[in-house]
C-alpha positions in Angstrom: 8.9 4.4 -24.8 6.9 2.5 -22.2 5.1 -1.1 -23.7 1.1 -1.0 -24.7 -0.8 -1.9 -21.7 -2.3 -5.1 -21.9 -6.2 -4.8 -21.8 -8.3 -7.9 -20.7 -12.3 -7.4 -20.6 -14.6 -9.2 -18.2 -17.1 -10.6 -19.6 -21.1 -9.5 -19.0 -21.2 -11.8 -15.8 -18.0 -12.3 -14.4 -18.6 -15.3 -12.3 -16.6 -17.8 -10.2 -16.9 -19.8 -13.4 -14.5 -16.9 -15.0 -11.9 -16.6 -11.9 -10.2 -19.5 -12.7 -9.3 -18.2 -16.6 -9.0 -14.3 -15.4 -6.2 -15.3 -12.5 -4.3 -17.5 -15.8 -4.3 -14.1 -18.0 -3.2 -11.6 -15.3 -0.4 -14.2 -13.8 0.4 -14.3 -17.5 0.7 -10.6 -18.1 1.1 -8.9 -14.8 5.3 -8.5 -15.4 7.8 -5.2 -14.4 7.2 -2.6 -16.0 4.1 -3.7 -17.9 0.7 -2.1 -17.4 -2.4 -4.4 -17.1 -5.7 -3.2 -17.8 -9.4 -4.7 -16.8 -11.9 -3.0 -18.9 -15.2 -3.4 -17.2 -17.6 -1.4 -19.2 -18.8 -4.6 -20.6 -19.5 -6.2 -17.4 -23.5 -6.3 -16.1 -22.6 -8.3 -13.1 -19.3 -9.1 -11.3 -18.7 -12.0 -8.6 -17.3 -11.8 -5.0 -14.6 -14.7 -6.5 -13.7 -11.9 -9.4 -13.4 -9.5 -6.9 -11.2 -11.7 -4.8 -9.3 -12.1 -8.0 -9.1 -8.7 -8.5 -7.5 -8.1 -5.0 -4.9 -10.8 -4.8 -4.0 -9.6 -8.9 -3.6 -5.5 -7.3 -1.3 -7.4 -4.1 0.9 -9.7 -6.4 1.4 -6.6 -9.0 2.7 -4.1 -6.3 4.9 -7.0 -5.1 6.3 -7.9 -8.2 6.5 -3.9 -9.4 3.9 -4.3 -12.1 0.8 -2.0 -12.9 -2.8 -3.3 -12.3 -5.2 -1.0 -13.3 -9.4 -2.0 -12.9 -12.2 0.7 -14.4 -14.5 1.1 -11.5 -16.7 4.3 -12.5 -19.6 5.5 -10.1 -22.4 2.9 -10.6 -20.5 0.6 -13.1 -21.3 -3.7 -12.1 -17.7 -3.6 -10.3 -18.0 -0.3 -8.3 -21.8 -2.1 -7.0 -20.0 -4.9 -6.2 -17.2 -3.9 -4.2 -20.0 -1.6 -2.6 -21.9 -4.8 -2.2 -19.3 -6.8 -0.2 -18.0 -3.9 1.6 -14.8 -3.6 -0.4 -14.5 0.3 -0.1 -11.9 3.0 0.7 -11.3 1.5 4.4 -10.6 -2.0 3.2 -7.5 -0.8 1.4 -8.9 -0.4 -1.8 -7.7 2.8 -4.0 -10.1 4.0 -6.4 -9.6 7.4 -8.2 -11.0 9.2 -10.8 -13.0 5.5 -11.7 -9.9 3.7 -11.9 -8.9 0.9 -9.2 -5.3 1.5 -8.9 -4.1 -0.7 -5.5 -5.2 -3.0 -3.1 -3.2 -2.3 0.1 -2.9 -5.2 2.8 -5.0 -2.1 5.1 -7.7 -4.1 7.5 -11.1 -3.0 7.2 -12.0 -0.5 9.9 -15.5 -1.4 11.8 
Protein backbone atom coordinates (compact mmCIF):
# COMPACT_ATOMS: atom_id res chain seq x y z
CA UNK A 1 0.00 0.00 0.00
CA UNK A 2 1.48 3.24 -1.31
CA UNK A 3 2.45 6.05 1.90
CA UNK A 4 -0.18 9.11 2.59
CA UNK A 5 0.81 11.91 0.43
CA UNK A 6 2.26 14.65 2.29
CA UNK A 7 0.03 17.78 1.87
CA UNK A 8 1.67 21.29 2.51
CA UNK A 9 -0.72 24.50 2.06
CA UNK A 10 0.40 27.89 0.96
CA UNK A 11 -0.50 30.33 2.78
CA UNK A 12 -3.14 33.42 1.58
CA UNK A 13 -0.11 35.36 0.09
CA UNK A 14 2.63 33.21 -0.76
CA UNK A 15 5.44 35.67 -0.96
CA UNK A 16 9.20 35.61 -1.41
CA UNK A 17 9.08 35.97 2.36
CA UNK A 18 7.48 32.16 2.29
CA UNK A 19 10.01 30.67 -0.44
CA UNK A 20 12.67 30.29 1.82
CA UNK A 21 10.42 27.99 4.43
CA UNK A 22 8.28 26.23 1.40
CA UNK A 23 11.77 25.03 -0.48
CA UNK A 24 12.90 23.59 3.53
CA UNK A 25 9.46 21.44 3.62
CA UNK A 26 9.49 20.07 0.08
CA UNK A 27 13.48 19.31 0.13
CA UNK A 28 12.31 17.73 3.40
CA UNK A 29 9.52 15.53 1.95
CA UNK A 30 10.07 15.30 -1.71
CA UNK A 31 11.74 11.41 -1.32
CA UNK A 32 11.05 8.00 -3.85
CA UNK A 33 8.20 6.92 -3.88
CA UNK A 34 6.43 9.57 -1.69
CA UNK A 35 3.78 11.88 -3.11
CA UNK A 36 3.86 15.60 -2.22
CA UNK A 37 0.99 17.68 -2.37
CA UNK A 38 0.57 21.81 -2.55
CA UNK A 39 -2.90 22.56 -1.68
CA UNK A 40 -3.57 26.06 -2.93
CA UNK A 41 -7.15 26.64 -2.43
CA UNK A 42 -6.18 28.77 0.38
CA UNK A 43 -3.88 30.92 -1.45
CA UNK A 44 -5.38 34.70 -2.65
CA UNK A 45 -2.11 35.60 -4.09
CA UNK A 46 1.10 33.61 -5.15
CA UNK A 47 4.70 35.18 -5.89
CA UNK A 48 6.97 34.82 -8.96
CA UNK A 49 9.72 33.49 -6.13
CA UNK A 50 6.90 30.72 -5.12
CA UNK A 51 6.46 29.92 -8.45
CA UNK A 52 10.18 29.59 -9.07
CA UNK A 53 9.98 27.32 -6.11
CA UNK A 54 7.46 25.50 -7.41
CA UNK A 55 9.40 24.80 -10.74
CA UNK A 56 12.89 23.88 -9.38
CA UNK A 57 10.54 21.52 -6.48
CA UNK A 58 8.58 19.65 -10.00
CA UNK A 59 12.63 19.40 -11.65
CA UNK A 60 14.35 17.95 -8.41
CA UNK A 61 11.26 15.47 -7.88
CA UNK A 62 11.30 13.92 -11.43
CA UNK A 63 15.08 13.68 -10.84
CA UNK A 64 15.06 12.11 -7.73
CA UNK A 65 11.73 9.78 -8.82
CA UNK A 66 9.40 11.50 -6.36
CA UNK A 67 5.75 12.86 -6.95
CA UNK A 68 5.08 16.66 -6.88
CA UNK A 69 1.70 17.45 -7.32
CA UNK A 70 0.42 21.59 -7.18
CA UNK A 71 -3.62 22.31 -7.40
CA UNK A 72 -3.84 24.79 -10.18
CA UNK A 73 -7.69 24.99 -11.06
CA UNK A 74 -8.98 27.58 -13.81
CA UNK A 75 -8.84 30.99 -12.03
CA UNK A 76 -7.36 29.80 -8.71
CA UNK A 77 -4.23 32.65 -7.31
CA UNK A 78 -1.62 30.01 -8.80
CA UNK A 79 -3.22 29.30 -12.27
CA UNK A 80 -3.34 33.68 -12.53
CA UNK A 81 0.00 33.64 -11.65
CA UNK A 82 1.66 31.34 -13.86
CA UNK A 83 -0.71 33.05 -16.44
CA UNK A 84 0.81 36.22 -15.21
CA UNK A 85 4.50 35.41 -15.77
CA UNK A 86 3.92 33.51 -18.76
CA UNK A 87 4.51 30.10 -17.17
CA UNK A 88 2.03 28.17 -19.44
CA UNK A 89 1.79 24.89 -21.46
CA UNK A 90 4.89 26.03 -23.79
CA UNK A 91 7.26 26.73 -20.95
CA UNK A 92 7.08 23.09 -19.95
CA UNK A 93 4.72 23.26 -17.51
CA UNK A 94 2.00 20.20 -17.32
CA UNK A 95 -1.22 21.16 -15.93
CA UNK A 96 -4.29 18.63 -16.19
CA UNK A 97 -7.47 18.38 -14.90
CA UNK A 98 -6.29 21.44 -12.29
CA UNK A 99 -3.44 19.69 -11.08
CA UNK A 100 0.32 20.74 -11.87
CA UNK A 101 1.93 17.45 -12.35
CA UNK A 102 5.68 18.40 -14.11
CA UNK A 103 7.86 20.94 -14.96
CA UNK A 104 9.87 19.82 -17.93
CA UNK A 105 13.38 21.55 -18.68
CA UNK A 106 11.11 22.52 -22.39
CA UNK A 107 12.22 26.36 -23.38
CA UNK A 108 9.45 28.68 -23.81
CA UNK A 109 8.48 29.01 -27.50
CA UNK A 110 8.18 32.88 -28.69
Amino acid sequence: MPASPVVLALPERASLADAGGLLADLLRSLSPPRTVRIATEGAQDVSLAILQVLVAAHRQAAAAGARLEVSAAPGSAVAEALALHALGQDSGIVIDSGLWTAASAAEARP
